[in-house]
N, C-alpha and C positions, 0 to 999 in steps of 0.2 A: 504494500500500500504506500501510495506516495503522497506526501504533505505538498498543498499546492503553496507555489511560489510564493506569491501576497502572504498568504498566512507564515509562512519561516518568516519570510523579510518582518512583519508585524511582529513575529516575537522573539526575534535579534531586538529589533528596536526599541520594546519593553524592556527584554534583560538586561541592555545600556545603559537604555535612559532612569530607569529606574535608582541601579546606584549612583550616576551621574546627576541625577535631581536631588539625594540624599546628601552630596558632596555638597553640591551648591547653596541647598537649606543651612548646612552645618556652617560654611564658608561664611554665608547672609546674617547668621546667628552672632558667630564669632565677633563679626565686624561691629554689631549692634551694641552688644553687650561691652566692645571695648573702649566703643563711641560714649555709651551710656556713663563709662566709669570716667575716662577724660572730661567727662561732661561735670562730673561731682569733682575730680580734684580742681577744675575753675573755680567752680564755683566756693570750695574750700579755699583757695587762696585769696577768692574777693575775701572772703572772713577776715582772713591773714593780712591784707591788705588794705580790710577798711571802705572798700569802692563797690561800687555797684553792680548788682549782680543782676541784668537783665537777661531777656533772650539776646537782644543785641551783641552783652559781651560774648554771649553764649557764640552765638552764629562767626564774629569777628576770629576768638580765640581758637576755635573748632575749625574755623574755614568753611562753615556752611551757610548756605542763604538765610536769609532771617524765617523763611517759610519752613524750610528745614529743621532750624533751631526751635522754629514756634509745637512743631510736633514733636519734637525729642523732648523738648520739656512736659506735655501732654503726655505723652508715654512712662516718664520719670515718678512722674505725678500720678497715673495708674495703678505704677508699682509700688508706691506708697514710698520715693525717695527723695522727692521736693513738693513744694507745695508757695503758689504763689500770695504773694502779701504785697497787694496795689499792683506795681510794676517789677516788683523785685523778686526773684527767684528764692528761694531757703530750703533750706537742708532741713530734712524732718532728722529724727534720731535714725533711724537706719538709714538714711542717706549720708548721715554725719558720716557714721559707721564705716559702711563702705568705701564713701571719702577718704577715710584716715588709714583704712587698711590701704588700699591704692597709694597713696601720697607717703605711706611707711615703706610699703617695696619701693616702689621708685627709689626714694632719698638713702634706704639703706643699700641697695646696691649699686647705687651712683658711690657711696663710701665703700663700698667693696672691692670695686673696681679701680678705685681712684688707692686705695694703699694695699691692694696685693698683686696687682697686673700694672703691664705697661702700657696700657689703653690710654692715649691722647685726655686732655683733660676735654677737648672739642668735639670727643665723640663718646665720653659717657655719657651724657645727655640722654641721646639718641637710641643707645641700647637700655638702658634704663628703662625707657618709653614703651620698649615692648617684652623687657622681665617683667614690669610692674603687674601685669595682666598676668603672668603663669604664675606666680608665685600665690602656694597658697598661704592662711594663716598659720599655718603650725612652721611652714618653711620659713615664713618673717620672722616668727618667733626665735624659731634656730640661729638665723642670720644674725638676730639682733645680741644673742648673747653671747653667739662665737666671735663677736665683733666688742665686745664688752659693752654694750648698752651706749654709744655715740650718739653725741646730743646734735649734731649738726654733720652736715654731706659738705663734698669738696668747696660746694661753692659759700658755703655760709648757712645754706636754708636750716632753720631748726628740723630735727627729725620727730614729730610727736610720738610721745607714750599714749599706749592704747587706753582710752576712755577719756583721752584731755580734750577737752573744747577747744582751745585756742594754743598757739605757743608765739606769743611776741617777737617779731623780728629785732633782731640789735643790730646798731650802728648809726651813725649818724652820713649823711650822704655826704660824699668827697667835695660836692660844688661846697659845702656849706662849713668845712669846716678850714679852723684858721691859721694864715698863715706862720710858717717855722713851728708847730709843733710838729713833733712823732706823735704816728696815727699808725695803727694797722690795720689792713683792711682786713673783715670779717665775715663780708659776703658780697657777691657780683651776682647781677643779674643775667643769667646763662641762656634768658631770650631777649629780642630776637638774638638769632643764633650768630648772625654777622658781625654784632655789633661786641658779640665774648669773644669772639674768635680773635678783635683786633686787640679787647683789651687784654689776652693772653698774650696776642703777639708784641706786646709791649712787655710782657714779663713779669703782668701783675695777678695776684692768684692772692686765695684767701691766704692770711699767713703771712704778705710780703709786707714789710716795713718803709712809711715814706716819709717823707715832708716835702710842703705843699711851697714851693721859691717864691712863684708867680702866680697871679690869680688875673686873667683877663675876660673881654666878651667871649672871645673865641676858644679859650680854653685855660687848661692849666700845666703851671711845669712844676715839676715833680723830679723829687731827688731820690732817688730808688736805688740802694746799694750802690752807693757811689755815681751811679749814671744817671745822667739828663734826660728824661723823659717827661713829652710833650703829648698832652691829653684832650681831643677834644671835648667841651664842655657837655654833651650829649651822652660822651662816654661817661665823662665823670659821674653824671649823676646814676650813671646803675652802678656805682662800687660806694659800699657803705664799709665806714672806718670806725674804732674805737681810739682810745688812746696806747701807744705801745709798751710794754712793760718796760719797766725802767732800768731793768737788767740787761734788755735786750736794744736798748735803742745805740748804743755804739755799734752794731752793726749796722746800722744806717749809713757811716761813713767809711766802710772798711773795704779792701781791696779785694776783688775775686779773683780769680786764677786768669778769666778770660782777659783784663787788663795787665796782665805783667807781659812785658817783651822777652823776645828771645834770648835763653843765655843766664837768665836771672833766678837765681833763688829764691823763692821763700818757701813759707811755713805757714803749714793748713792750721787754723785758729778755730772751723768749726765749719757745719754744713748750712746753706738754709733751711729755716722750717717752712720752704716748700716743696723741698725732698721728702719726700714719701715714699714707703712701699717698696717694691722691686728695684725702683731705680738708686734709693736710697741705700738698699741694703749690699748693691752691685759698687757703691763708688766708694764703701768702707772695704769692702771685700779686695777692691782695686788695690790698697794702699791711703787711701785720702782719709786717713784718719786726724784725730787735733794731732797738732807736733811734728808730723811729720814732710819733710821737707820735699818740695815739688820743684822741677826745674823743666822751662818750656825750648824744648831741643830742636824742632822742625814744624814749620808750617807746611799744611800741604801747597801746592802749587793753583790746586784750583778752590773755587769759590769763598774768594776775596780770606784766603789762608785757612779753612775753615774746611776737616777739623785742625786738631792742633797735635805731637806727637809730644806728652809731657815724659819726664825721668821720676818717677817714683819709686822708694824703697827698692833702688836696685832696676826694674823693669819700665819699659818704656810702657806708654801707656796712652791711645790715643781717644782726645774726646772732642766733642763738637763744643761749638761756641756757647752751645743754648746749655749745656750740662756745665762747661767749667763753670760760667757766670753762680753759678750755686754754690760754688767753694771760695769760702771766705779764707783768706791770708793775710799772713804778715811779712815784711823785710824782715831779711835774716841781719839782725847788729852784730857786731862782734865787742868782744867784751872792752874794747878801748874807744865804744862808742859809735865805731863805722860800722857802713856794709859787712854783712862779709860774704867774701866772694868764692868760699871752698865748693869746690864742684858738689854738686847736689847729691850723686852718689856715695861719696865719701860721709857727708855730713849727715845723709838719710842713715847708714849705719848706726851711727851716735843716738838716731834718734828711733830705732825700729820699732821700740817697745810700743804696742796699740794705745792712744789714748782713751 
């Protein structure tokens, strides 16, 4: 007996379509649910923020039309996860909930990533954005204690404890604070995503130590580890500062590695505390411990000397411009007051002991 053509082809095309409509619901599902929850940590951060929490912001921050936004909030509101007040959007209790669970992975594995991997500071953001959604509760929970319970992520943002309503942002914003004190910044605003990317490439991260030289319309100059750095004022306002500890603010004028010329010794006095994590653990491992004496032996030929081949404890040892800038040093004196000029392998012996 033979099955007529039409009827096979009909039930190929059910046994296809079938799982392939399942994929696509699942797919539809996914997307929903992850829209729904980006939808709650907005509006958690207007909380945090203090600003208003429309469909507007909603549609603006989401990237969706305002018709878009005006249904996801309807949908939110179904589920019993906002609930509107005049024109303003609100978190009900289990909207908070959710919120804070989402906005807890995020912030904890942006701090996971930022001190045990070598992940760019410009693109933990980004993957963040899409652990935040896999990770469940009990996995946050793990993260958060194999990590010792960290009150803030790379950039500054506080990380809330589960059942807090609010967690106060700190600092004061860089346009507003005054000139020639020590400030450190304590948090940067990581969107939009161009405008972090420039103030990284400036070499500013939570952690780094300044003072403010110049304050004009068009921006500000900034004495950052020794170097001149020019800020436009648009940047300046998304990096918020405190005051720097008092222990710590002579490192504001201190020499890095990246400024000593060829030929010259000195002596590692300490790392910045914007070394973290892997890269951190890799440039004590190198030799760059405190005391110990570094001497800059060869520039490469190409871009603009960059990297550099230094002499440490015996081994040459090559680094880019963007890592030595991170090793604070000193001139080597010699005990009658000068320089001193003994080859940097000799004089790294004297000093091998790890600080």
């Amino acid at each position: 007996m033979f099955w007529p053509i039409g009827l096979l082809v009909a039930i190929g095309i059910l046994a296809l379509g079938i799982p392939l409509a399942w994929r696509l619901w699942e797919s539809y599902r996914v997307r929903r649910r992850e829209t729904v929850e980006d939808a709650l940590k907005v509006l958690w951060d207007c909380v945090e923020r203090q600003t208003p929490s429309t469909p507007d912001v909603l549609a603006g921050r989401l990237r969706l039309s305002l018709r878009a936004a005006v249904r996801l909030v309807q949908h939110m509101s179904e589920h019993g996860l906002v609930r509107m007040k005049g024109s303003q959007v609100r978190l009900t209790p289990a909207g908070r909930a959710l919120a804070l669970h989402v906005l807890r992975a995020h912030r904890l594995w942006e701090r996971y990533l930022s001190d045990n991997t070598a992940v760019p500071l410009t693109d933990i953001h980004r993957m963040a954005d899409k652990a935040e959604h896999r990770l469940t509760p009990a996995e946050v929970q793990r993260l958060d204690a194999h990590m010792g319970y960290p009150r803030r992520d790379p950039h500054g943002d506080p990380i809330p404890r589960e059942g807090e309503e609010h967690v106060a942002r700190i600092g004061t914003p860089l346009t507003d604070w005054p000139l020639g004190q020590p400030a450190r910044i304590v948090h940067i605003e990581d969107e939009p995503e161009a405008m972090f990317a420039q103030i990284l490439a400036e070499g500013l991260t939570p952690g780094t130590d300044v003072v403010i030289e110049e304050r004009s319309p068009e921006g500000i100059h900034l004495k950052v580890e020794g170097n001149d750095v020019w800020l436009a004022a648009v940047l300046a306002a998304h990096i918020h500062v405190m005051p720097a500890p008092q222990e710590k603010r002579t490192a504001l004028s201190a020499m890095t590695l990246a400024d000593v010329p060829a030929g010259t010794p000195v002596r590692v006095v300490g790392l910045s505390s914007q070394v973290k994590g892997l890269l951190r653990r890799r440039l004590l491992d190198l030799g760059f411990t405190r005391g110990a004496v570094v001497e800059p032996v060869l520039q490469s030929a190409f871009g603009r000397g960059d990297p550099t081949a230094y002499r440490v404890r015996g081994t040459v040892v090559a680094l880019r411009r963007e890592q030595a800038r991170h090793i604070y040093v000193e001139p080597i004196t010699a005990p009658n007051g000068g320089e001193n000029n003994e080859p940097a392998d000799q004089t790294a012996r004297a000093n091998h002991a790890p600080a």
